[in-house]
Backbone of each chain as ProteinMPNN parsed JSONL, in Angstrom:
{"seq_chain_A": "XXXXXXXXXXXXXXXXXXXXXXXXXXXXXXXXXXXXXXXXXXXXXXXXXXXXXXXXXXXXXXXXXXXXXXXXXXXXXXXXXXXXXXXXXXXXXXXXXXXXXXXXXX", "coords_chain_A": {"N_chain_A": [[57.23, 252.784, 74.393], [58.513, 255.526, 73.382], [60.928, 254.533, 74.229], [61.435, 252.426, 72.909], [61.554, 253.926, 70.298], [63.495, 255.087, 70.555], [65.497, 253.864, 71.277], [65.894, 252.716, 68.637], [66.772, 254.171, 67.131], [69.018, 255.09, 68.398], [70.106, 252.735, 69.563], [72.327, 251.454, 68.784], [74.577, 252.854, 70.242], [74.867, 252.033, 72.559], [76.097, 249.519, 75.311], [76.892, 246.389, 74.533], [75.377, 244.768, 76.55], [73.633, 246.446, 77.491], [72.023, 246.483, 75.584], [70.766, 243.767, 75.039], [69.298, 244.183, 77.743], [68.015, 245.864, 77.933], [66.275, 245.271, 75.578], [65.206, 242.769, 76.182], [63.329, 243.566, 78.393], [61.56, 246.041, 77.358], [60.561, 245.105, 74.932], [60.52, 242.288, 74.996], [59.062, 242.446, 77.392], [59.909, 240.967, 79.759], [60.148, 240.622, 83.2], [61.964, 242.662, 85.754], [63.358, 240.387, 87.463], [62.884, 238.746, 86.216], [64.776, 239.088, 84.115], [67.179, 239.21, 85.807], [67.423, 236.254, 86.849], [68.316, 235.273, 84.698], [70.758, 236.198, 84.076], [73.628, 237.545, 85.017], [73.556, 239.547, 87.137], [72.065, 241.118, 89.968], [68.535, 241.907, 90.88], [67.997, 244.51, 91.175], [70.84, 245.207, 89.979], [70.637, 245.019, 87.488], [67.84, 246.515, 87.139], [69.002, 249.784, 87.8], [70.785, 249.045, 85.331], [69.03, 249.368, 83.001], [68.111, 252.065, 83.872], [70.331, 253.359, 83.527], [70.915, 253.112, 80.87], [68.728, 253.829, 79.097], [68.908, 256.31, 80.261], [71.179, 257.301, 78.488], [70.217, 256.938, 76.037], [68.347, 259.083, 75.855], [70.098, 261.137, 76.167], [71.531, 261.522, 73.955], [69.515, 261.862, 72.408], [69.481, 264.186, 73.002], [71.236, 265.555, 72.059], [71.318, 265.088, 69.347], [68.355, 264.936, 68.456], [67.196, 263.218, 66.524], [64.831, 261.512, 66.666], [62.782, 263.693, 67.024], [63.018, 265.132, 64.441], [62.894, 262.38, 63.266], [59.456, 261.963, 63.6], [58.62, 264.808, 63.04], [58.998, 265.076, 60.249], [57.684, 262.31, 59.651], [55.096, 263.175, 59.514], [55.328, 264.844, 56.738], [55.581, 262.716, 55.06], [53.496, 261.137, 55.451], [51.835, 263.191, 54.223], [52.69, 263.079, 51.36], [52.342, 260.362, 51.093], [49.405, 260.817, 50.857], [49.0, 262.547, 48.72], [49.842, 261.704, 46.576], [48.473, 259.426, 46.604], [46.406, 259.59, 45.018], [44.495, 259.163, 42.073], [44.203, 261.416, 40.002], [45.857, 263.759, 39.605], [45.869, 267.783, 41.644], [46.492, 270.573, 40.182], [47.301, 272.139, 42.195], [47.635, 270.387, 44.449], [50.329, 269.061, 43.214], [51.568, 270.883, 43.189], [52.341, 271.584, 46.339], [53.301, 269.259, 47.116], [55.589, 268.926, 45.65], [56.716, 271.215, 47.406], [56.987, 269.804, 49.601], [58.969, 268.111, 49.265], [61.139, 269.721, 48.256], [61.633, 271.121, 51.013], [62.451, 268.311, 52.803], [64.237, 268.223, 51.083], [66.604, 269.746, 52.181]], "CA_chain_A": [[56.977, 253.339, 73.062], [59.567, 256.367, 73.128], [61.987, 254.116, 74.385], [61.5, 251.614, 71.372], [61.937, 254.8, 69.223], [64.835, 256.026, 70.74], [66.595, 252.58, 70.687], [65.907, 252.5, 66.888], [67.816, 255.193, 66.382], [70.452, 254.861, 69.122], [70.869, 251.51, 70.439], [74.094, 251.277, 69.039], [75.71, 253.791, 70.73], [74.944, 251.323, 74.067], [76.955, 248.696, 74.992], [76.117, 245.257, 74.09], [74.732, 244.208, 77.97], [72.642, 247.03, 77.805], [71.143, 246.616, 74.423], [70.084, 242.621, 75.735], [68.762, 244.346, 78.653], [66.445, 247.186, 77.16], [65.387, 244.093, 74.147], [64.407, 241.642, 77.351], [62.367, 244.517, 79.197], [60.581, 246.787, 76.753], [60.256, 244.441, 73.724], [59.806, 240.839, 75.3], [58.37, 242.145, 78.409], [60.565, 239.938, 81.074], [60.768, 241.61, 84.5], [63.159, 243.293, 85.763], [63.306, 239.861, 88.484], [62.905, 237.264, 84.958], [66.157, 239.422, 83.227], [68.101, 239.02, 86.797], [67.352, 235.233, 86.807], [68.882, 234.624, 83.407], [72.14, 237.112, 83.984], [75.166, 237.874, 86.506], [73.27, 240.482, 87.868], [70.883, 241.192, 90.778], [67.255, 242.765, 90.492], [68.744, 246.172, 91.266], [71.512, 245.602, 89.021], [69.659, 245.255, 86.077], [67.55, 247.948, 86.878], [70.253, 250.567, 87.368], [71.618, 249.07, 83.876], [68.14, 249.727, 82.119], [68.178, 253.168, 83.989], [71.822, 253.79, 82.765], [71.286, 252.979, 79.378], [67.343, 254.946, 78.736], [69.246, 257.553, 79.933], [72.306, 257.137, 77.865], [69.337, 257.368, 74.711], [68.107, 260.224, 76.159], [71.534, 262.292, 76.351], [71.733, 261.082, 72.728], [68.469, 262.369, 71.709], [69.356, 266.253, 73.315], [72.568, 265.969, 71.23], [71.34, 264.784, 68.012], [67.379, 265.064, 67.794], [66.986, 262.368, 65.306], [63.534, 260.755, 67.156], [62.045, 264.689, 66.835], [63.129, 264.856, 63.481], [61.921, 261.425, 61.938], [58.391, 262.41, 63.708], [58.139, 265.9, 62.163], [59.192, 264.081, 58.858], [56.848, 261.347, 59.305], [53.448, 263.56, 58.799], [55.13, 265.348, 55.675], [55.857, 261.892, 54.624], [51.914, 260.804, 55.379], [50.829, 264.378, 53.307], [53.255, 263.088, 50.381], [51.655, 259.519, 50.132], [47.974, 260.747, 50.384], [48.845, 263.421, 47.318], [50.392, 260.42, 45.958], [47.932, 257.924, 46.105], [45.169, 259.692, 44.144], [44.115, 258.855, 40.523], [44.676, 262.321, 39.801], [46.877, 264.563, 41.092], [45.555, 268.403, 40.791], [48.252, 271.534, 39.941], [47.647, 272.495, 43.706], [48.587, 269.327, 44.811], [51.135, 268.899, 42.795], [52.978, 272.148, 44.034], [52.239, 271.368, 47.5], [53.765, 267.699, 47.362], [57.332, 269.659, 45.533], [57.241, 272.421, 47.927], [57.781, 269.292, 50.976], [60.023, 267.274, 49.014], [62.081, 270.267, 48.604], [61.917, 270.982, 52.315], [62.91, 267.577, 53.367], [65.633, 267.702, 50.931], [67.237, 270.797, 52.988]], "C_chain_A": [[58.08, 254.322, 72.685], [60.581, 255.604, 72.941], [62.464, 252.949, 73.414], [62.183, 252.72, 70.189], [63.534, 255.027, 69.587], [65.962, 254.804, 70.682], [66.963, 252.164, 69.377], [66.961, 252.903, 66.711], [69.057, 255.412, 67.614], [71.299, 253.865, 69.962], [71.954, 250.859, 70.301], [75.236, 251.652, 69.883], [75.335, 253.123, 72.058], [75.737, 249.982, 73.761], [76.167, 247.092, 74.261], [75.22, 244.384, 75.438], [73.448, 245.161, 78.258], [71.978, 247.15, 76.647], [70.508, 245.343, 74.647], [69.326, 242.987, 76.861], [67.529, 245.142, 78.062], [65.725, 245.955, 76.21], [64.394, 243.506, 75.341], [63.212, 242.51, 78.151], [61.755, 245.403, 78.133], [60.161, 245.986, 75.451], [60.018, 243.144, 73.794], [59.235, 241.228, 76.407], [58.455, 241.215, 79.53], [60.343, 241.299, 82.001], [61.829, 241.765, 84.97], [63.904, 241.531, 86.862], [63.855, 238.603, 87.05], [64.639, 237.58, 84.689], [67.481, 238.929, 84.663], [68.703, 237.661, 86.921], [68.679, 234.512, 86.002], [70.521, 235.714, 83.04], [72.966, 237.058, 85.112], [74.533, 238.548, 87.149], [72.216, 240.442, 88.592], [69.873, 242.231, 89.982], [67.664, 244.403, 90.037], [69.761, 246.499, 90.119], [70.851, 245.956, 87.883], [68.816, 246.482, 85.864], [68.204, 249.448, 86.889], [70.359, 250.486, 85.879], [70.394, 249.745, 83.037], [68.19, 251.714, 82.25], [69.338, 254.323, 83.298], [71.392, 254.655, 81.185], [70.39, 253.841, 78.506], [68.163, 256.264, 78.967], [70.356, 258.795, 78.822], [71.186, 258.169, 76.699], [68.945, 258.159, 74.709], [68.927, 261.327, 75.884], [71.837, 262.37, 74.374], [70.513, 261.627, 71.671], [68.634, 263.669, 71.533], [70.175, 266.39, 72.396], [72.134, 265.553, 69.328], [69.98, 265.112, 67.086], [67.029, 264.604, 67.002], [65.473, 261.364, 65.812], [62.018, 262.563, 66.68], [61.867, 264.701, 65.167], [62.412, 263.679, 62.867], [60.379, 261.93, 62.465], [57.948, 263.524, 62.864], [58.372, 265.391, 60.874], [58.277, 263.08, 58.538], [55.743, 261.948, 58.775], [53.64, 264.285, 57.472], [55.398, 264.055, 55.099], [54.458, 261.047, 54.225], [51.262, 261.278, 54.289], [51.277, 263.607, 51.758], [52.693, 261.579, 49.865], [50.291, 259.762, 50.317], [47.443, 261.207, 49.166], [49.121, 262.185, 46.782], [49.451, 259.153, 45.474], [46.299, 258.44, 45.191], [45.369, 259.625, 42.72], [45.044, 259.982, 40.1], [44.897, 263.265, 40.461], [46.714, 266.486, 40.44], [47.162, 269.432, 41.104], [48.573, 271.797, 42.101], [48.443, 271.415, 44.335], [50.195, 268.537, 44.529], [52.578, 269.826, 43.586], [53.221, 271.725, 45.76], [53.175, 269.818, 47.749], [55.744, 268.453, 46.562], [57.463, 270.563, 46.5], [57.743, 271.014, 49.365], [58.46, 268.75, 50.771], [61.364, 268.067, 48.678], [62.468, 270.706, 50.292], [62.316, 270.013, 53.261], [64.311, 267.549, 52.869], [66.723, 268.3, 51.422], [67.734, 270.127, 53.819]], "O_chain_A": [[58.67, 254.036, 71.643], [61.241, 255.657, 71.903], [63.636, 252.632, 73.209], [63.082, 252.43, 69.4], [64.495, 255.098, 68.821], [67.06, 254.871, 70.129], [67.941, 251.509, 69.015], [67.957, 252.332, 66.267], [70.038, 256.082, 67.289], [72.346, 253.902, 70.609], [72.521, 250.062, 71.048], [76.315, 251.124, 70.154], [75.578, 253.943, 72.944], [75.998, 249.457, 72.679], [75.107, 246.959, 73.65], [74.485, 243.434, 75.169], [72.498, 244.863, 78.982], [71.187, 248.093, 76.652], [69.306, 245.541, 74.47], [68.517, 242.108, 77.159], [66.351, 244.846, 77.865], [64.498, 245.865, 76.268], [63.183, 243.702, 75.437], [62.183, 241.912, 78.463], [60.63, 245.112, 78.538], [59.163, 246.48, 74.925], [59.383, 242.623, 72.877], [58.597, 240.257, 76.814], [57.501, 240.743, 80.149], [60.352, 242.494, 81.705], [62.756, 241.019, 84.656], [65.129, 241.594, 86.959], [64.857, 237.889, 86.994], [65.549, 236.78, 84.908], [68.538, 238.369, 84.371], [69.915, 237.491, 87.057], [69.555, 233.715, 86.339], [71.118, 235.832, 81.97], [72.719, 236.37, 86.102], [74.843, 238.278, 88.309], [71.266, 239.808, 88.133], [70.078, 242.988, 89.033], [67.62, 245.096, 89.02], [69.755, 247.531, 89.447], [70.591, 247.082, 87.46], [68.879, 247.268, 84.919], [67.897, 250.231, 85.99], [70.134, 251.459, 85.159], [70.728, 250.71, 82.35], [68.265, 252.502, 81.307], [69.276, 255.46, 82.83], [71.443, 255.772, 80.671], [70.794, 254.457, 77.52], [68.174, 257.171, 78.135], [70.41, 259.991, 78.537], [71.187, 259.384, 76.501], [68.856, 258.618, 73.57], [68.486, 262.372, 75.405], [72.331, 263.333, 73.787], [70.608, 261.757, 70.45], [68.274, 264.341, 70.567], [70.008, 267.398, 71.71], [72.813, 265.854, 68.346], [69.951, 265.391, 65.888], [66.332, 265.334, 66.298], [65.206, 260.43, 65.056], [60.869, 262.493, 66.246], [60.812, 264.358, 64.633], [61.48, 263.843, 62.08], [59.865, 262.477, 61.49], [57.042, 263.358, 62.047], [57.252, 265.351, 60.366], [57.99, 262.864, 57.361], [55.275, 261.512, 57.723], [52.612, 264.52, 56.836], [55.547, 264.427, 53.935], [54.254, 260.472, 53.156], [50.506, 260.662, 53.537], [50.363, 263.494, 50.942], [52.54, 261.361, 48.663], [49.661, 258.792, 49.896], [46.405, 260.909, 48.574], [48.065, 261.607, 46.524], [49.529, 258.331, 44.562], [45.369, 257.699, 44.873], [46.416, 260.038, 42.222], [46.244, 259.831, 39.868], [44.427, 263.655, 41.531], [47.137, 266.798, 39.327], [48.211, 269.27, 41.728], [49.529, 271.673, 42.867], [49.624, 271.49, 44.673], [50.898, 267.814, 45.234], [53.679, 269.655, 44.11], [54.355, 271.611, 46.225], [53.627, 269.596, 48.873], [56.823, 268.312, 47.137], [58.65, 270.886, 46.561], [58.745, 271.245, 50.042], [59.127, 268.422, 51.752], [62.464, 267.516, 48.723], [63.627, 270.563, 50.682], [62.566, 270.382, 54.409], [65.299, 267.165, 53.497], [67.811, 267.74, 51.289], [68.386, 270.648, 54.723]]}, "seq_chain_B": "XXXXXXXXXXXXXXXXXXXXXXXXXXXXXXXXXXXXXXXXXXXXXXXXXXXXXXXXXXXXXXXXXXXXXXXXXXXXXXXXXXXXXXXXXXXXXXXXXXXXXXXXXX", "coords_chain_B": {"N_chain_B": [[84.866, 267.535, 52.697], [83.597, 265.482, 53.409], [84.165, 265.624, 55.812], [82.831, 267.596, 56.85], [80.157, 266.867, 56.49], [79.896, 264.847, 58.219], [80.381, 266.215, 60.277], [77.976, 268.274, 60.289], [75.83, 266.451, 61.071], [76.862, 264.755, 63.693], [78.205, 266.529, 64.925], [76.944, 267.824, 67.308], [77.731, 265.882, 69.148], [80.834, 265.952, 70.055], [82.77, 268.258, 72.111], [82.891, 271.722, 73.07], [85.431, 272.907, 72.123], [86.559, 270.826, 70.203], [84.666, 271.306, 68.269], [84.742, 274.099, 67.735], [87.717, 273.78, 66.673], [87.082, 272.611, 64.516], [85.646, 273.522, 62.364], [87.193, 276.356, 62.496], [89.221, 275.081, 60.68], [88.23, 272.988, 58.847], [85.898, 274.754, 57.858], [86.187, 277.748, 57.604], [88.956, 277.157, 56.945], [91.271, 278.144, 57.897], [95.009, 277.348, 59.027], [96.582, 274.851, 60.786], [98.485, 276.094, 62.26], [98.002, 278.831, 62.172], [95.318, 278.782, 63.774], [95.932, 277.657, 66.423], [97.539, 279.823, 67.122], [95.479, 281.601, 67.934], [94.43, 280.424, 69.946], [94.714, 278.334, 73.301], [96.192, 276.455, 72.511], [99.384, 274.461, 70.907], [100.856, 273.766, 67.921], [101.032, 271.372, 67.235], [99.19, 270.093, 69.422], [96.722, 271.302, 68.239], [96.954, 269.421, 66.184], [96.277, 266.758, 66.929], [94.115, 267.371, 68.713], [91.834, 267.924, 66.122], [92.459, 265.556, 64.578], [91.256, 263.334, 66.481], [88.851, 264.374, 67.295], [87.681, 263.711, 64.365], [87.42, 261.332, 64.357], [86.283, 260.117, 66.701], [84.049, 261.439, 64.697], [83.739, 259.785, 62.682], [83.495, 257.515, 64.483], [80.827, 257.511, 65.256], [79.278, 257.697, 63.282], [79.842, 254.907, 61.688], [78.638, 253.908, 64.084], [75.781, 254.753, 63.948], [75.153, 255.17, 60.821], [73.97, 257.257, 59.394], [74.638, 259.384, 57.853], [75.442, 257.925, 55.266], [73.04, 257.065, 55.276], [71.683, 259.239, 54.849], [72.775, 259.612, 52.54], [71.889, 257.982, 50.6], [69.043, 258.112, 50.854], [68.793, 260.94, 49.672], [69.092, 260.316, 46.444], [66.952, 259.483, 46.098], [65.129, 261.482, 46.804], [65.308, 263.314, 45.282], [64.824, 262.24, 42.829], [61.7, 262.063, 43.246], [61.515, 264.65, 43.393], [62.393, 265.449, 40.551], [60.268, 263.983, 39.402], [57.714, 265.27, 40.249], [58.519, 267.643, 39.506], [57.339, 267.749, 36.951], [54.612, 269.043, 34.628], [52.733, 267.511, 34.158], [52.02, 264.443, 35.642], [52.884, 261.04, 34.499], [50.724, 258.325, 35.102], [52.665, 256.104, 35.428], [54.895, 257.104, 36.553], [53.057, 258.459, 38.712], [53.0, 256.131, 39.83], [55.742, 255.275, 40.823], [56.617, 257.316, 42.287], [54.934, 257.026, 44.365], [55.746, 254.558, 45.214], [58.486, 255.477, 45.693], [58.146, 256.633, 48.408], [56.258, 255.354, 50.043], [58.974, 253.67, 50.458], [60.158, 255.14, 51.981], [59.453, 255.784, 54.085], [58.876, 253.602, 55.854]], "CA_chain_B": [[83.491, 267.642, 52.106], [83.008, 264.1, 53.826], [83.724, 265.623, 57.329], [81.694, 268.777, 56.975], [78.584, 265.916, 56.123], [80.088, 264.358, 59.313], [80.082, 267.304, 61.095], [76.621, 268.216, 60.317], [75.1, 265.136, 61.59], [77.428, 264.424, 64.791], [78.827, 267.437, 65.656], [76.45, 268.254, 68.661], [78.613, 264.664, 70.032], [81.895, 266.399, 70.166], [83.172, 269.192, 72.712], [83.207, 272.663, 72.412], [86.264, 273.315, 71.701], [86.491, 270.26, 69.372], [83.573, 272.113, 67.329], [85.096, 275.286, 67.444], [88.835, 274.082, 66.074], [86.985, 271.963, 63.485], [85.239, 274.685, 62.354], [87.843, 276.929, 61.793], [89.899, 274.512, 60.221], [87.413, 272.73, 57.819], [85.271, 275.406, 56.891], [87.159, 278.756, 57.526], [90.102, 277.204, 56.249], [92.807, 278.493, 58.8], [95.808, 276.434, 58.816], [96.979, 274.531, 61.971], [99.119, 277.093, 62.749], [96.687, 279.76, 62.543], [94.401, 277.971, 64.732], [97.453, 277.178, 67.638], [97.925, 281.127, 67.112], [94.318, 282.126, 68.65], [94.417, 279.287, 71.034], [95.99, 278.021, 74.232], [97.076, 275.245, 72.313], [100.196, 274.128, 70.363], [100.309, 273.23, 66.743], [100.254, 269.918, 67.477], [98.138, 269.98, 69.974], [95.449, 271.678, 67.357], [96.463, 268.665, 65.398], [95.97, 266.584, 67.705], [92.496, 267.514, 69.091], [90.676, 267.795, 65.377], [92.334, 264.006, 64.6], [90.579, 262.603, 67.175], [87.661, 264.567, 66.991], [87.61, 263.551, 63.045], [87.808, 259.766, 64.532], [84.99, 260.382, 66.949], [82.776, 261.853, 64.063], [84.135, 258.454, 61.797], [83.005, 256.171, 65.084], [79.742, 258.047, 65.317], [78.737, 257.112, 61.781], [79.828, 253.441, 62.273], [77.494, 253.25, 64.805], [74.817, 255.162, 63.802], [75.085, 255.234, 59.596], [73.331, 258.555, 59.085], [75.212, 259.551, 56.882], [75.015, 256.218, 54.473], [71.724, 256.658, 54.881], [71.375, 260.446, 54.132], [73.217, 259.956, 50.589], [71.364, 256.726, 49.866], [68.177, 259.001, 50.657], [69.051, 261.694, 48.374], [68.848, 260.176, 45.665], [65.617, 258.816, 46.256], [64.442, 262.457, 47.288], [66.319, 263.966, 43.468], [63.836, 261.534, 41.545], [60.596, 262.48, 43.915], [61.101, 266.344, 43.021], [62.352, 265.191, 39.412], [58.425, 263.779, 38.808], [56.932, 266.29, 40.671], [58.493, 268.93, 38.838], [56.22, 267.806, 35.481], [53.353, 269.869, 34.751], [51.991, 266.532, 33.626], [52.637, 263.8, 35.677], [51.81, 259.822, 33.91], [50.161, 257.141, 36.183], [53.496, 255.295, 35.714], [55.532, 258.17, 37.378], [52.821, 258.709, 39.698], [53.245, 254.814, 40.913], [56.603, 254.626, 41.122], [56.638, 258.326, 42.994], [54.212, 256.718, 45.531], [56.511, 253.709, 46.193], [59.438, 256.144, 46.59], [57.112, 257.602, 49.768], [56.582, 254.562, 51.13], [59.932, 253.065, 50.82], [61.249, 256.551, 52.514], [58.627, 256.194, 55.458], [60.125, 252.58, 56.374]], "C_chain_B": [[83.237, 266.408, 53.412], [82.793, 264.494, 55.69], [82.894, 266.828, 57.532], [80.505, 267.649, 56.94], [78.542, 265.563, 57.297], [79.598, 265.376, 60.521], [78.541, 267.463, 61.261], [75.55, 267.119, 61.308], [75.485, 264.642, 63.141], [78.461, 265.523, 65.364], [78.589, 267.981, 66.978], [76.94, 266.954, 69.531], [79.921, 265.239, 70.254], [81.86, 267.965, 71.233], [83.303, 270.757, 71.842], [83.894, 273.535, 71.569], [86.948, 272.364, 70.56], [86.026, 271.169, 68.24], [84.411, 272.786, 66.921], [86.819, 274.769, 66.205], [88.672, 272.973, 64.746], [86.323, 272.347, 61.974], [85.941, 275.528, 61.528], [89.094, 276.227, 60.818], [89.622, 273.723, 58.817], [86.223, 273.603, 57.04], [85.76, 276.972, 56.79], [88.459, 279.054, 57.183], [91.648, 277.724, 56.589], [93.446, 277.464, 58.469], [96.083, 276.27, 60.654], [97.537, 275.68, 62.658], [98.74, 278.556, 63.013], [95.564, 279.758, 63.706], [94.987, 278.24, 65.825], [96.959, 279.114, 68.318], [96.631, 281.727, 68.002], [93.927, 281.164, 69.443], [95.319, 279.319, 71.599], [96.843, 277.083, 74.045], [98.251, 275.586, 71.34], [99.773, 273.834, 68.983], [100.042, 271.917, 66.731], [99.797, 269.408, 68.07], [96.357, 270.317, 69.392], [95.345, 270.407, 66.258], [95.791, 267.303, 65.144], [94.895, 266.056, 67.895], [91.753, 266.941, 67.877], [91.408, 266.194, 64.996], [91.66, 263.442, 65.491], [89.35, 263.436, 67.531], [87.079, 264.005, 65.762], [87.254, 261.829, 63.632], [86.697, 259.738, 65.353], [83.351, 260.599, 65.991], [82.622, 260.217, 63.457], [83.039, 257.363, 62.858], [81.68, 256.462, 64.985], [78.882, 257.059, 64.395], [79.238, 255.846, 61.51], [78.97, 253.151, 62.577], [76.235, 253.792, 64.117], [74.669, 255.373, 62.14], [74.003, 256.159, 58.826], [73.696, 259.267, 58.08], [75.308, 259.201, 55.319], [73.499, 256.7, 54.31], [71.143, 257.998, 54.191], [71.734, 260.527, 52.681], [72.383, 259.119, 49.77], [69.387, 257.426, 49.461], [67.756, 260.04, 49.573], [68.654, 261.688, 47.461], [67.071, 259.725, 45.118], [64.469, 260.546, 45.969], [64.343, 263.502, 45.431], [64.845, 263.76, 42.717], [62.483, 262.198, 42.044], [60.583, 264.115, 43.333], [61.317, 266.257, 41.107], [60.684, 264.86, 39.018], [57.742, 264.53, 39.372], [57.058, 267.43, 40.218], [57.692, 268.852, 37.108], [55.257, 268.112, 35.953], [52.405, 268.234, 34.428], [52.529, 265.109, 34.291], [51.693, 261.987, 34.954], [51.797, 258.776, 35.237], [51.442, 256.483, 36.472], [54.344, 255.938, 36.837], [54.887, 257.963, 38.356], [53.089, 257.168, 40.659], [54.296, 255.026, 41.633], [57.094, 256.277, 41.954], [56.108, 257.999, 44.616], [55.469, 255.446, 46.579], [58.063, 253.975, 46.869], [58.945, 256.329, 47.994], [57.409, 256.248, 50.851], [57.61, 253.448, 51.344], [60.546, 253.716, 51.998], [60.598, 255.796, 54.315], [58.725, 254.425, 56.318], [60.712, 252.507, 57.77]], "O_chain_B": [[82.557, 266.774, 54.371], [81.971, 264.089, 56.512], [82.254, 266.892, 58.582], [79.768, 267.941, 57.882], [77.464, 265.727, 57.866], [78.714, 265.271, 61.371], [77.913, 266.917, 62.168], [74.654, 267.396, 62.106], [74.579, 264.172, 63.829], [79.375, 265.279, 66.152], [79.451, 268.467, 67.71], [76.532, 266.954, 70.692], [80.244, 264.567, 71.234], [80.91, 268.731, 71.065], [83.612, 270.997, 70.675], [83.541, 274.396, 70.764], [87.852, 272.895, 69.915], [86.787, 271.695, 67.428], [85.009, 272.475, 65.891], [86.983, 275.34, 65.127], [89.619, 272.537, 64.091], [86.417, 271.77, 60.891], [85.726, 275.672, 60.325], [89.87, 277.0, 60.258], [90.413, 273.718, 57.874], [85.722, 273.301, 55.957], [85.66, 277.414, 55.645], [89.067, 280.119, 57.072], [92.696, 277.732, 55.944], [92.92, 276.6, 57.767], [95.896, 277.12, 61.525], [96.964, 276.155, 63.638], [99.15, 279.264, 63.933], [95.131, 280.722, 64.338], [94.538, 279.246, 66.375], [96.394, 279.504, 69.34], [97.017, 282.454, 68.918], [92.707, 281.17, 69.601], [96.406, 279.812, 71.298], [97.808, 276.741, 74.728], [98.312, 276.733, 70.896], [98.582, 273.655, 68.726], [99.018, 271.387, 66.301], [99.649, 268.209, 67.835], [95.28, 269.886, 69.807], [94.335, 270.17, 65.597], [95.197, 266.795, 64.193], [94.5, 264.93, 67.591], [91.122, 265.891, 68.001], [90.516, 265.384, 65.244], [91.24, 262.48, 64.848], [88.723, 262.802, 68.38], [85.888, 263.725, 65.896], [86.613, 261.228, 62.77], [85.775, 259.222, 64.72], [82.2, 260.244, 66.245], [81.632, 259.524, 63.692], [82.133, 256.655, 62.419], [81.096, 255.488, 64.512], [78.15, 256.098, 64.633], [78.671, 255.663, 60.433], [78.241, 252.364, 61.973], [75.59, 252.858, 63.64], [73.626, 256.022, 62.056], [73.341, 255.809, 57.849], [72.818, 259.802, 57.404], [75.26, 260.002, 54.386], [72.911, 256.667, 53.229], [70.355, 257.98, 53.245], [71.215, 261.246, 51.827], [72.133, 259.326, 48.583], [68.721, 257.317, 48.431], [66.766, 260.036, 48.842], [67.908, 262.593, 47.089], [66.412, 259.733, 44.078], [63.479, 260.689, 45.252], [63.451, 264.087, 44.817], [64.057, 264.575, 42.239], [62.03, 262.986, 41.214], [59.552, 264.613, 42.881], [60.541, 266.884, 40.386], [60.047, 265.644, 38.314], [56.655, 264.503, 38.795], [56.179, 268.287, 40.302], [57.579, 269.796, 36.325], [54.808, 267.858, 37.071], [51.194, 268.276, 34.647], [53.41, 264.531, 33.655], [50.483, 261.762, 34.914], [52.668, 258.566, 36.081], [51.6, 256.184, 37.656], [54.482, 255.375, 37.923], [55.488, 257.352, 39.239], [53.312, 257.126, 41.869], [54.214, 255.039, 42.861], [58.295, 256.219, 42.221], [56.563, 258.439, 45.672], [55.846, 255.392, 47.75], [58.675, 253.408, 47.774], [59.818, 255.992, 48.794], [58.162, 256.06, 51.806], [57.412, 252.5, 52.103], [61.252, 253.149, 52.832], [61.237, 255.466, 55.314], [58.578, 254.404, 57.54], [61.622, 251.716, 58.016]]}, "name": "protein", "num_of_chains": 2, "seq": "XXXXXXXXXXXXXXXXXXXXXXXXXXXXXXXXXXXXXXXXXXXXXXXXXXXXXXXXXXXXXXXXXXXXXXXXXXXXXXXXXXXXXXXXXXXXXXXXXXXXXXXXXXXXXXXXXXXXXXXXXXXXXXXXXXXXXXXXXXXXXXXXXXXXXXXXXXXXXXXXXXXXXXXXXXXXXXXXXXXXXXXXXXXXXXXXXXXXXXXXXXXXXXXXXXXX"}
């Protein structure tokens, strides 16, 4: 689940052997034994590479914080379509839905 | 302007001393030679460093289009406080306020 998130937002910055590797193991659910099968590399290798590369996303997360960020963003993003989706929208709500759309736009 | 945006966004990817002589160079406005002058480096070693720090920030935002996506955002965010700043907002507004939200949250 993290590691889905954190690939969103940084699986570029891995190479291209380790972005087929993380897809085959956290998103199709091969084993680490299936991905070995179907590559150059032994069991071990592969796992190393997955270990590599999670950590790579990791080092990438301390430096950039863009997985913390969209989260704290996501629930003012929740507050902004529940004001949003009512008939009517009252003054409170109103202020309250500009006061986070100016704080996101910071 | 474009590498201060850069900066912002991928600066915690670059070295300290990257930071620091990009810093005084793009937003304090020293000149190379100014820079050199309170450093162990050369002038063209200060010029040097922030080119290929500047090329680092560039690959960054390649890979990761944060940037792209922060301006493309923006605008999105402009219109959202634009209808929220009426004391009166109309059903049509409020739709097309809502499907800003959940285009954003995507």
């Amino acid at each position: 689940m993290r590691v889905n998130l954190l690939y969103d937002f940084y699986g570029n910055l891995l190479t291209a052997k380790q972005r087929e590797c993380l897809e085959l193991y956290y998103q199709d659910d091969l084993s680490l034994a299936e991905i070995a099968d179907n590559s150059e590399i032994s069991r071990q290798g592969v796992h190393d590479l997955i270990k590599r590369a999670v950590k790579s996303l990791e080092k990438a997360e301390q430096k950039l914080g863009l997985v913390a960020r969209f989260m704290a963003q996501e629930k003012y993003f929740q507050r902004l379509k529940e004001i949003l989706s009512q008939r009517e929208i009252t003054e409170e709500d109103r202020r309250e839905a500009l006061a986070i759309v100016e704080k996101l736009l910071e």
